[in-house]
LOTORPA-921812 format. One record per residue: x negated, y, z negated of N, C-alpha, C, O in turn; residue in one letter. Coordinates in pm, whole numbers, plus 50000, padded with zeros to 5 digits. Example, Ala and Ser with C-alpha at 12.3 -4.5 7.8 and 13.67 -1.06 7.14 Angstrom:
2
486814943149220487704955049220486804967049220485764966849154A/487154977549292486334989449286487105000349213486595011449196S/
end
This chain:
462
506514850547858507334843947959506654830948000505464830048030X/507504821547998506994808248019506044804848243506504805648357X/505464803348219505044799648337505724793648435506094782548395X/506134796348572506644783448635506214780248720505734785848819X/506384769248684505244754348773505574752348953506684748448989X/504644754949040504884754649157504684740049190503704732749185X/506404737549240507034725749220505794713649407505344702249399X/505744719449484505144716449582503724716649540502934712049623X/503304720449445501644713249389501734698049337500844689749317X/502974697549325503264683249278503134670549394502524660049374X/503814673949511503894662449660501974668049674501244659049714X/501344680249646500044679549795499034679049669497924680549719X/498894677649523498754670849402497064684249390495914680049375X/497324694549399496234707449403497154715149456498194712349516X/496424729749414497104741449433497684746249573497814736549648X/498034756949625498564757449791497374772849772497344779649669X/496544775349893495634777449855495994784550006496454778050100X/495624802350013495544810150052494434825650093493984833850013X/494264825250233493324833350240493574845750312493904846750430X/493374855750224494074867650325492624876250404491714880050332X/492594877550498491684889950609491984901850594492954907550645X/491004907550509491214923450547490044928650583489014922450606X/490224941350589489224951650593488884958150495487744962750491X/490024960650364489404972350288490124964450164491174958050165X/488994967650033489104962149925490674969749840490624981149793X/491674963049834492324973749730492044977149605491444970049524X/492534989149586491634994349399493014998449404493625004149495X/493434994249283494825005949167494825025049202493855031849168X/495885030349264495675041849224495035047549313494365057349285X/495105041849466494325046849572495275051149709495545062149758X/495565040249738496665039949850498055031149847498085020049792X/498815035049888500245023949868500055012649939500885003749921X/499065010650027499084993550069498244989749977498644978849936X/497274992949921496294991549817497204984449710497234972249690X/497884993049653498954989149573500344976749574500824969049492X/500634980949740501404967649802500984954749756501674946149700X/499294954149800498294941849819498364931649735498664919849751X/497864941649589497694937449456499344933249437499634921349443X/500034939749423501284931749365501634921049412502034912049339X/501524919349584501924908849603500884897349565501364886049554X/499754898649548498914887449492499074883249375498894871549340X/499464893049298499844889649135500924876349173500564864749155X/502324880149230503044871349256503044860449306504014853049289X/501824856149391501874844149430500454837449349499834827049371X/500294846649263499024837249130500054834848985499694830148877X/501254839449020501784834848897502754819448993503254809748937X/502754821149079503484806949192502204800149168502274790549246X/500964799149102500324789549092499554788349217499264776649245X/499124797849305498224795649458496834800349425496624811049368X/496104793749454494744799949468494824806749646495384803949752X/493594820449574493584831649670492574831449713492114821949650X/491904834149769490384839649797490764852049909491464850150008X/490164865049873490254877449988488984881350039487964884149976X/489194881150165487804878350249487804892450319488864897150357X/486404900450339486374912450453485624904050530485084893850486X/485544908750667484334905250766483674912250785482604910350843X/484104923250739482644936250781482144941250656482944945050570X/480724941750634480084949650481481074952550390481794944550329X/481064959950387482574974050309483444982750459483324985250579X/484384984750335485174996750437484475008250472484115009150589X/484315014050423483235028750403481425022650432480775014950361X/481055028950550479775017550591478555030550508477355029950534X/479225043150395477945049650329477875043850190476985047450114X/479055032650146478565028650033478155018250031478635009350102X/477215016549956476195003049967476374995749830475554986649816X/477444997749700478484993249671479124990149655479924992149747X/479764981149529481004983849511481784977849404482114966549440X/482214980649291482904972249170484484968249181485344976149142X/484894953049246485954950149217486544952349095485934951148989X/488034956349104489194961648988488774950948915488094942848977X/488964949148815489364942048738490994932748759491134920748735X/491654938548789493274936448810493024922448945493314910548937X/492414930249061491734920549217490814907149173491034896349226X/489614909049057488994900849008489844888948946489444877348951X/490904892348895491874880648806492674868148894492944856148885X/492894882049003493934876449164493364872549230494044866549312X/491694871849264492094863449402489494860349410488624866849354X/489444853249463487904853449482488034861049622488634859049727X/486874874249553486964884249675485554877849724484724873449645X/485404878049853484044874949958484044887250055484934892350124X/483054889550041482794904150184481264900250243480344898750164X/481084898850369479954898950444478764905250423478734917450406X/477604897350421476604905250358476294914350281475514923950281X/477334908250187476934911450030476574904549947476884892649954X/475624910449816475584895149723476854902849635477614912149661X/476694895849545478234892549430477634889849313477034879349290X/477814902049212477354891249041478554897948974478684909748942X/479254889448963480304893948877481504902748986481914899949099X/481714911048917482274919448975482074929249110482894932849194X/480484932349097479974943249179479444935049288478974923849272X/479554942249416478904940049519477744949349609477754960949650X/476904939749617475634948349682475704946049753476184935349789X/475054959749861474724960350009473504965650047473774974050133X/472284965250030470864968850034470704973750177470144968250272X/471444987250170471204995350331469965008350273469245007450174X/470025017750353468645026450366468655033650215469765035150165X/467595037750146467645047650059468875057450049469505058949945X/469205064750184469935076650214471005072250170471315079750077X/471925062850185472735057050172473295053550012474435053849966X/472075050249953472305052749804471885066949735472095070449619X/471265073549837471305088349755472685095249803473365101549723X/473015093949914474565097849898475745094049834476725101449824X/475665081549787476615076449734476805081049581477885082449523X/475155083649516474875086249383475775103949400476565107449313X/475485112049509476055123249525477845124349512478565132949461X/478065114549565479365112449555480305112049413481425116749393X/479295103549311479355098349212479665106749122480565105049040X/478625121049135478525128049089479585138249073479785144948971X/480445138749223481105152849271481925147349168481895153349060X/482885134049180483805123049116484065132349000485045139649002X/482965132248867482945140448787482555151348747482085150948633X/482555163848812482755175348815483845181848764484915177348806X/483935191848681485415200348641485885205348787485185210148876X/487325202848785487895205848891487885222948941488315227049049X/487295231048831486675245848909485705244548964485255253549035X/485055231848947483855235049049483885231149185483085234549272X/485325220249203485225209449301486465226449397486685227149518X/486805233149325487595240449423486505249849454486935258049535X/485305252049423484305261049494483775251049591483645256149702X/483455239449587483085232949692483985230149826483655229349944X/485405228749753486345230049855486515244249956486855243650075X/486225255549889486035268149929484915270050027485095277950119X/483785263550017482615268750093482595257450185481925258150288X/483445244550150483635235250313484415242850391484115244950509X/485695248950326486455255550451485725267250516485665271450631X/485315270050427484335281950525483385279650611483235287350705X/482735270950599481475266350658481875252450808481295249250912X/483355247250724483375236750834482585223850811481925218750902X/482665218550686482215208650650482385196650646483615197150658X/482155184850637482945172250644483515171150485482745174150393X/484935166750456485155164150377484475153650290484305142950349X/484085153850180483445146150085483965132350114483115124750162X/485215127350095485945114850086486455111150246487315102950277X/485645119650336485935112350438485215098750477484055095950448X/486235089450560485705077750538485845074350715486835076550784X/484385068050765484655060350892486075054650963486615044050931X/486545063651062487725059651086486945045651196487785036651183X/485755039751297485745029951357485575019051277485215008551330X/485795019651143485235005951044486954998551047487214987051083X/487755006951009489035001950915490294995251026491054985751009X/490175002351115491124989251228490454989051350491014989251460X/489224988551329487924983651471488434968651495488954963151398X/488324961351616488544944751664487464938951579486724947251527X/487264927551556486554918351534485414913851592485614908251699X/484194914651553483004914851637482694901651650483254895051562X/481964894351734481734882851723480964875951579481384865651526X/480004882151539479354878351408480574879351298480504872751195X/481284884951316482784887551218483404873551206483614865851112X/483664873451362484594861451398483984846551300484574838651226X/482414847951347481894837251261482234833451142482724822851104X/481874845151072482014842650907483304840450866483484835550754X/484224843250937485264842750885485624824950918486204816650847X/485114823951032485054802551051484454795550945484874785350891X/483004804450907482964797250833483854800650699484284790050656X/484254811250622485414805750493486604802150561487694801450504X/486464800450649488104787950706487524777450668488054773550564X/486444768850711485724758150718485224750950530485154739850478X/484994764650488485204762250329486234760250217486314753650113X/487024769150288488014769250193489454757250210490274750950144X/489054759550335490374751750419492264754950346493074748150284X/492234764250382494044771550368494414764050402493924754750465X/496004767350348497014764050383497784770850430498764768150500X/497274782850384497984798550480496964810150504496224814450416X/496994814450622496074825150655496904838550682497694839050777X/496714848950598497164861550654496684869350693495914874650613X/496734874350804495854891350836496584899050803497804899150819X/495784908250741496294919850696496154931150786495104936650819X/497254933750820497594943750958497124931551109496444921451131X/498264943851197498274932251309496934933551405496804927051509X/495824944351348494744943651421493834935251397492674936351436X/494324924951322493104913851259493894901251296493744891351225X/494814900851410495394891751462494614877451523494674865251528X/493934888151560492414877851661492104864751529491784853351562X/492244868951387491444855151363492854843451306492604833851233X/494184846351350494404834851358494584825051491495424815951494X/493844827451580493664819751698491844812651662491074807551744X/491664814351542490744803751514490534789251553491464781751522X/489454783851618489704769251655489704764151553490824759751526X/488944762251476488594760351315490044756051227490334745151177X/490674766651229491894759551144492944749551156493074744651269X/493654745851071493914731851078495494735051138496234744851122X/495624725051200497164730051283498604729151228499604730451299X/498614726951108499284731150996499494741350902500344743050814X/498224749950955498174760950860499154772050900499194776151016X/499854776550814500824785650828500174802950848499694809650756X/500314807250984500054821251078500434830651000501624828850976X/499954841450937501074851350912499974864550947498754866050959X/500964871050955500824886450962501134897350895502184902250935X/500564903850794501214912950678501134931150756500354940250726X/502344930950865502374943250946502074954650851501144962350873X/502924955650739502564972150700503544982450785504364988250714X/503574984650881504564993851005504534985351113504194973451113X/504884991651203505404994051345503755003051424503475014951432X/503194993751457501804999951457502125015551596501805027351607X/502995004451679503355015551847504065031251809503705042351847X/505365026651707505795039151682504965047151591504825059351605X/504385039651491503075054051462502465057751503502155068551454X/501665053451632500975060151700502245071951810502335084051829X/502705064251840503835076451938504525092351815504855103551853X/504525088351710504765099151595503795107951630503835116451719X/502745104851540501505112251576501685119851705501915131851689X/501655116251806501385125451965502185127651970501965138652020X/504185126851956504885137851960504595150651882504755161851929X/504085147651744504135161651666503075168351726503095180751724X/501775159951800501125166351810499925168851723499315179451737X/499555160351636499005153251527497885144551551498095133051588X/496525149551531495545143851547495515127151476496305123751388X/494865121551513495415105451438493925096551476493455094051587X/493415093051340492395085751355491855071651399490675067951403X/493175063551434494065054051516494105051651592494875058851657X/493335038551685493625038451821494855037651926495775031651870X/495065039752001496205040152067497095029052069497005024652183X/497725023552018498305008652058500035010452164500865018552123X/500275003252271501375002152265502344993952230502174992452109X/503214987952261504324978452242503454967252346502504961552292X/503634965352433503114954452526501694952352436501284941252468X/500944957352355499964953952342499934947452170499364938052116X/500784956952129501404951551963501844936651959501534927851879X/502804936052089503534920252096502854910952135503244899252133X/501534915352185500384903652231499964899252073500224887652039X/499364907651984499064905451843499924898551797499484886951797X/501044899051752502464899451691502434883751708502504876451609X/502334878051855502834865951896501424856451844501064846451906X/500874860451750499474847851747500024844551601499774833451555X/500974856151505501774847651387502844843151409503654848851482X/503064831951348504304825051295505144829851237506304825651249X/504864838851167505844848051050505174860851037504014862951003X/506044868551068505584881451019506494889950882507694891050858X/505184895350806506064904350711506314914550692505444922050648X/507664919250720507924936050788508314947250618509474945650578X/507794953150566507544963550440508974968550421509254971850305X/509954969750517511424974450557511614967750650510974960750729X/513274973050616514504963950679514134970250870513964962850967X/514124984750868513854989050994512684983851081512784980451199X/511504983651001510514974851062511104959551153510994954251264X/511794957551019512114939351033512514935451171512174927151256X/513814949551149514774950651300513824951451404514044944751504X/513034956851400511804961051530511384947451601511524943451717X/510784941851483509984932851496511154918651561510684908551614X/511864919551551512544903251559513074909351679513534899451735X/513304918951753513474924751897512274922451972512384917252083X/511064925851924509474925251985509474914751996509614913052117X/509384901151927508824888651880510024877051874509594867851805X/510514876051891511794867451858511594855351835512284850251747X/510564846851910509874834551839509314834251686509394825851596X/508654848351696508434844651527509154845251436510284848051476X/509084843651282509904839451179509654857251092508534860751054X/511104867451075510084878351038511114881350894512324882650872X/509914881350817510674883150686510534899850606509514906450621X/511254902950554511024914250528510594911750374510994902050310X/509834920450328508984918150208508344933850152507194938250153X/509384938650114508624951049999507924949849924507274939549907X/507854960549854506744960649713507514962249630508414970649639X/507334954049521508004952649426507144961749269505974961449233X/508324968749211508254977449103508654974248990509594966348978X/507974980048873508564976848766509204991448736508685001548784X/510544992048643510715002648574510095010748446510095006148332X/509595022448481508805024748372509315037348294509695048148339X/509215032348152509875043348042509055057248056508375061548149X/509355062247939508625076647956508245081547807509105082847721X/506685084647781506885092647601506825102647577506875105447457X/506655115447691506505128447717507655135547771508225130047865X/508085146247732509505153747760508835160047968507695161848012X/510205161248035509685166348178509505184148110510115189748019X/508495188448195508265203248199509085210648331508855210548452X/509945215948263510905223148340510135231948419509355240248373X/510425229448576509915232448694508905224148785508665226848902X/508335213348711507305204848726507765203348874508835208548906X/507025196348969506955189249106505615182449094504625186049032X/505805172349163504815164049159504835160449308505815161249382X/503735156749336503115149949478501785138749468500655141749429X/502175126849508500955120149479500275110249636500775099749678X/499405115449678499265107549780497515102949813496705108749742X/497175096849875495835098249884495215103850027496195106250098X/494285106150083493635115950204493805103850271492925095450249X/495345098550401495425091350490496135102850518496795109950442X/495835104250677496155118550802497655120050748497815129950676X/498815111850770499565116750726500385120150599501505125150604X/499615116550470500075124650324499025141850396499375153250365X/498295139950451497255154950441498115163750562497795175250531X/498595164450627499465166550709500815172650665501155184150694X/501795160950570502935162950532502615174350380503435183350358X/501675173050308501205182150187501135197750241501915206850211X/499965198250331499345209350438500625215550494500575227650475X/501865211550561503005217450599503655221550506504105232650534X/504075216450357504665219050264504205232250221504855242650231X/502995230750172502275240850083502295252750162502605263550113X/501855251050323502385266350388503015269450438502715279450503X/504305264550452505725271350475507045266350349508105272050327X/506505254650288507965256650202507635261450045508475266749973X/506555259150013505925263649865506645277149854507695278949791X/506035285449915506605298749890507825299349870508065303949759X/508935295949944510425297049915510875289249842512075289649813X/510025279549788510565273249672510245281449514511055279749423X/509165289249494508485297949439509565306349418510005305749303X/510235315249507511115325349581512285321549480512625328849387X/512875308749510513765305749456514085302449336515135304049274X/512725295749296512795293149127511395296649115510505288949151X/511085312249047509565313949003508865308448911507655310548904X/509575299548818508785290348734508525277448755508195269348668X/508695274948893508335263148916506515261648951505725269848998X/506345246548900504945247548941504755229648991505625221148970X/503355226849063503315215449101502065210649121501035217049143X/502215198849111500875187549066500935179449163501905173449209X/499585179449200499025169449340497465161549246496405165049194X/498305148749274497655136149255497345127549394498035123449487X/495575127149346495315121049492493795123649540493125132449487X/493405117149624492555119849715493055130549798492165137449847X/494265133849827494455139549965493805156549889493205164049966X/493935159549787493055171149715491985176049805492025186849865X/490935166649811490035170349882490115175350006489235182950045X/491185172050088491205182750255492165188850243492535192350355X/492865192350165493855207150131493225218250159492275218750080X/493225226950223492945238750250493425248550245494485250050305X/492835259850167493705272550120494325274549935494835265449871X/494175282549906494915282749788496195287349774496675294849860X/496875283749670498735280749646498535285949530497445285549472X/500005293349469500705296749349500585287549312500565277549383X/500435287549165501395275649020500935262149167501895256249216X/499955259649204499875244049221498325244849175497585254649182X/497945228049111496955218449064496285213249102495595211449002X/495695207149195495015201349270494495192449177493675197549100X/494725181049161494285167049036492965157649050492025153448982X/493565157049191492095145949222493055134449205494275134849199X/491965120249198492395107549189492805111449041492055118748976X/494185105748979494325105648830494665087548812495465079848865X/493525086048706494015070648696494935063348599495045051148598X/495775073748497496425069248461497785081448529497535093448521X/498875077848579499775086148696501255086248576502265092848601X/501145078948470502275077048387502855092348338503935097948350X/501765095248287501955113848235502365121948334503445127948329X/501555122748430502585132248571503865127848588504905133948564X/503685114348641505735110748646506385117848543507195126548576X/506205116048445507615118848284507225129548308508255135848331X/505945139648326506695155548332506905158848439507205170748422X/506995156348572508285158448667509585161048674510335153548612X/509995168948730511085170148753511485164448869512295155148875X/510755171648995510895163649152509875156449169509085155349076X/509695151649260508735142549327509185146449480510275147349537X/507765148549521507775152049717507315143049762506435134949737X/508305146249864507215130549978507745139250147508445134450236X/507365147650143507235159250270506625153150417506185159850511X/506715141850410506035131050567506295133550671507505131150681X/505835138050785506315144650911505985133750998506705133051098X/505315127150990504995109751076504575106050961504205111650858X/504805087451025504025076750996505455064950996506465068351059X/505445053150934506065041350930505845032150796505095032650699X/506815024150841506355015950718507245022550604507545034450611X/507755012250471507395020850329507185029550256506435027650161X/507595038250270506575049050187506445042850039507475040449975X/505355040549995505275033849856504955045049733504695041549618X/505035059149778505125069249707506255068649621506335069049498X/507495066949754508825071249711509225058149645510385060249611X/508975048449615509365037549529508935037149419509415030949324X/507885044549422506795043149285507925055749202508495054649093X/507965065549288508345078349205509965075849135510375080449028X/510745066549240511955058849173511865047349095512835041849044X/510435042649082510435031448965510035041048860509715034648759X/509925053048844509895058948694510905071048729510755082848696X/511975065448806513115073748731513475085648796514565091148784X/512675088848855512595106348961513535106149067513755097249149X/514105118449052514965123449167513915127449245512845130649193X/514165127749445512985131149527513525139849597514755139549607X/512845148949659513425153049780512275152449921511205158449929X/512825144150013512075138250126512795145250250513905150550253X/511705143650366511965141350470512405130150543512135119550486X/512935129250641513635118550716512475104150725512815092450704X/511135108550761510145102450778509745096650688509005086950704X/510185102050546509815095350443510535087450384510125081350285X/512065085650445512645077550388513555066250431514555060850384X/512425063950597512425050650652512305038550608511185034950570X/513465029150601513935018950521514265018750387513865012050292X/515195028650401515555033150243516715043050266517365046450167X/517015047750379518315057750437519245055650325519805065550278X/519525042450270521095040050221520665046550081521565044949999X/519405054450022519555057849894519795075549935519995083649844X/519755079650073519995089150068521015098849982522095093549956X/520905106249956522275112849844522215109549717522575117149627X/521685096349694522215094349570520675092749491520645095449370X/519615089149548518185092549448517355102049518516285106349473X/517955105749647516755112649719517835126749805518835124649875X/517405136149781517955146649903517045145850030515845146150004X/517385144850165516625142850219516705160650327517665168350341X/515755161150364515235179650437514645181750571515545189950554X/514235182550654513495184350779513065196850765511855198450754X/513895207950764513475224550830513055223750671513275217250569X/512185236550728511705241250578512605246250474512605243650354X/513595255950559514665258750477515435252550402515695259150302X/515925242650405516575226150325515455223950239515465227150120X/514585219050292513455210750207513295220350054513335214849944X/513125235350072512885242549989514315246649906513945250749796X/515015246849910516895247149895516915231449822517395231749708X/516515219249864516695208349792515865210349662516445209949553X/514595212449669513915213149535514635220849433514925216249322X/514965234249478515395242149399516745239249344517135244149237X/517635229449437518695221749341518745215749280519695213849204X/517535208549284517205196049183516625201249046516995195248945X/515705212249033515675221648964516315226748830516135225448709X/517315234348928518565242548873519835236548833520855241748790X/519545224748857521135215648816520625202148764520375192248833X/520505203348619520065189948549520785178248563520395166748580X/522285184348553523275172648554523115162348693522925150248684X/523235170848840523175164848918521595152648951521525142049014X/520405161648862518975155948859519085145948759518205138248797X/519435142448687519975129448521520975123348660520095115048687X/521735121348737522365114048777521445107548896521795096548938X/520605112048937519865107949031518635100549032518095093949120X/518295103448897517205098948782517845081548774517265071348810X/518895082648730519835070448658519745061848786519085051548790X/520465066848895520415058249059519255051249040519165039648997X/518255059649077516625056849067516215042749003515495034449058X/516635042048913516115032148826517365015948858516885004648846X/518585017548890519625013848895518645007849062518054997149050X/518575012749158518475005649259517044998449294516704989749375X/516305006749188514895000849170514834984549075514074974849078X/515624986949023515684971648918516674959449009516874947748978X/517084965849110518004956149187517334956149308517314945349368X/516874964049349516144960049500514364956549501513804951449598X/513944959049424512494958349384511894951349332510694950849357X/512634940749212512184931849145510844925249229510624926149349X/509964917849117509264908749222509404901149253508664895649335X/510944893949182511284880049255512314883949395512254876249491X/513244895949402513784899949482512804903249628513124902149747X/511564907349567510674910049712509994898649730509844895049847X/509504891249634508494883049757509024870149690508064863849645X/510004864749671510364845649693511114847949824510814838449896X/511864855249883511954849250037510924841150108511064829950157X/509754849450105507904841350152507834829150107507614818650166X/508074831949978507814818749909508364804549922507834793549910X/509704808749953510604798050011510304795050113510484782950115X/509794799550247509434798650370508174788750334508144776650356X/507174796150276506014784150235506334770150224505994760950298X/507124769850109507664760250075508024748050132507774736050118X/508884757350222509814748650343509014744950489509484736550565X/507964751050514506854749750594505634739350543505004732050620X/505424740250404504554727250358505304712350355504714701750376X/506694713750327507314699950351507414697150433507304685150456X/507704706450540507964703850697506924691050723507204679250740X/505624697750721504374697250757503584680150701502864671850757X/504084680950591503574672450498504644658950485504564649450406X/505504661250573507194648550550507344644150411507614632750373X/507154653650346507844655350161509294655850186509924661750274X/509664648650093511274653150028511534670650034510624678950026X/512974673750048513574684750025512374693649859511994688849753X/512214707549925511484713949812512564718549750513634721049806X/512184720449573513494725649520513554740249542512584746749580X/514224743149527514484756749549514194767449396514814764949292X/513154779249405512834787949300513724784449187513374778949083X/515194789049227515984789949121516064777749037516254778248915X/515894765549109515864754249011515004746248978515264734648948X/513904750948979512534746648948512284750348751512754760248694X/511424738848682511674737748631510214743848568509274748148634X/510344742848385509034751248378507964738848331508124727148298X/506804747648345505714743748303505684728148195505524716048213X/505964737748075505934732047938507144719547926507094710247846X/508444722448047508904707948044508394694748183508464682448183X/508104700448244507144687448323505884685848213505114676248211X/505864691148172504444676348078504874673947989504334665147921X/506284681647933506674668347840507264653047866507204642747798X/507964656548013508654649448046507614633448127507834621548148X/506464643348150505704627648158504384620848075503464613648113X/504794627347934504164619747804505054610647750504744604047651X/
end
């Protein structure tokens, strides 16, 4: 596919050059914002932007002293993290001995046969142990410390953007930077509705590793971007009620459709999530009240859990797998039959349930899980609350191929029309666009669709 030339590198004569704030490195195959992250960076490195992704604090996880950027992140964007050095790929953090003898422990469990990792799982529940893959909940949406604040002035001061994003609205604080230039375009990459996830959580009654936020305190954040980008349409709605000065675009994750070379194994279920409170929560409710009556109902069914969330599962289940992280997820999809996404809180996306309809899967969800996405109800997803439904949906999806091949077909049908990556993220792009001319008193920018390629602007000026 021919390249196309980002027509506004042409008026500011260098790339449009972008720096996103986070906290936690994304890796492939970990978490759905993880996954969000990376795609959307792919897309705006094929728009021709230079990236650079900056942490302010060490690492996410303050026991690894570690750490090997993806390969996939290495291509997208110059990653910088605070007191680390950098050769290549890997990043060092020269903290205490202990710190690297635990990590080497870690390393280790990683590859273990999964009979051994369910005896270890066995003698944590008994004993009351910390889960292996638990990770510092004060590192990952802690405020900004003052030495934070610094470093991050200074790669403002280096890099000098043209757009700054925080990633999540708790890293709001650094676009009130004095440092940046008053042109630089604010944004905010929300992810959810930070107030109503926290209010989820304490209705169910749901421990939550999350500080409390409310609305009055969300819209203080909210109002330091210019644009915010809401993951769903429901978010979107939220947000342009909260914020109404700002500019709020809605911006999914965009999927590709993916074939299949393996026949499905009749009864298969699949679940793929990683150990964030609520996949361990929505799994943990499934497995002990609806597993069984799904069992009940069709005894040859069996099911596969992909994931981190493995590790704080507790208890053993019929005909289920426990996988671990699997890094290639292609083979579980094609032998599926269902795909669960059992979510009792949270917001945002579920980027489970998009993934599992970009290869084709009929789902059966809860209401929670299929926030900003209602209108596929019925037709790719059965959706369940009581256990009784939830377990009654699987088993229809099951027992009736015809109706599961028609839902399969949806799947892919609304995934190739609503998902694309030009469908999710050139709205942004156009906004950029139209914000650098603003800015810059350039002529009208052309618009995506009629921008021209690569290989004919340099012919056209030889």
């Amino acid at each position: 596919m021919t390249k196309v030339k980002n027509v506004l590198s042409d008026f500011i004569q260098r790339p449009i050059k972008v720096q996103i704030i986070s906290r936690e490195i994304p890796v492939e195959n970990t978490r759905g914002n993880a996954t969000y992250i990376l795609n959307f960076l792919q897309y705006l490195q094929q728009m021709g932007y230079k990236i650079e992704y900056i942490l302010p604090n060490s690492l996410l996880s303050s026991r690894t002293p570690w750490h090997i950027i993806s390969p996939t992140l290495a291509k997208l964007a110059n990653v910088v993290v605070k007191d680390n050095l950098k050769i290549g790929r890997l990043l060092l953090r020269f903290n205490s001995l202990s710190d690297w003898l635990i990590e080497s422990l870690r390393l280790i469990y990683d590859r273990l046969p999964e009979t051994l990792k369910n005896i270890y799982r066995s003698a944590r529940d008994q004993r009351q142990l910390t889960p292996m893959y638990a990770v510092p909940s004060c590192v990952w949406d802690a405020p900004l410390l003052l030495e934070e604040t610094a470093f991050i002035n200074s790669q403002f001061l280096r890099f000098k953007p043209d757009i700054v994003i925080a990633n999540y609205a708790f890293l709001a604080n650094v676009l009130d930077s004095p440092v940046l230039d008053k042109n630089v375009l604010k944004v905010i990459l929300t992810h959810d509705v930070r107030h109503q996830r926290v209010a989820q959580f304490k209705k169910l009654g749901l421990a939550s590793s999350e500080p409390y936020w409310s609305k009055e305190q969300e819209i203080i954040e909210l109002s330091k971007a210019q644009v915010l980008l809401a993951i769903q349409e429901e978010d979107a709605n939220v947000f342009k009620e909260m914020v109404p000065q700002c500019e709020v675009i809605c911006m999914p994750m965009s999927v590709n459709c993916h074939s299949h070379t393996i026949k499905q194994i009749p009864g298969r279920c699949l679940f793929v999530g990683s150990g964030i409170n609520h996949n361990y929560y929505g799994l943990q409710w499934f497995l002990e009240n609806v597993w069984a009556k799904v069992i009940e109902l069709s005894p040859h069914s069996s099911l596969h859990v992909c994931g981190t969330v493995c590790d704080l599962i507790e208890g053993s289940f019929p005909n289920v797998r426990l996988l671990g992280r699997v890094d290639d997820l292609k083979p579980e999809y094609s032998a599926a039959e269902v795909c669960l996404v059992p979510l009792l809180a949270g917001s945002g996306l579920k980027i489970k349930l998009v993934e599992a309809m970009s290869y084709g899967r009929a789902c059966v969800s809860t209401s929670v899980g299929v926030q900003g996405l209602r209108e596929v109800a019925g037709k790719t997803i059965l959706v369940a609350d009581t256990v009784e439904d939830f377990a009654l949906g699987v088993h229809t999806l099951l027992t009736n191929p015809d109706k599961r091949q028609w839902m399969e077909k949806q799947a892919y049908k609304y995934v190739s029309e609503k998902f694309s990556p030009k469908a999710a993220y050139q709205p942004f792009v156009d906004y950029i666009y139209q914000h650098l001319q603003q800015v810059s008193n350039q002529p009208k920018i052309v618009p995506f669709e009629e921008t021209v390629s690569l290989d004919k602007v340099i012919s056209s000026k030889k």
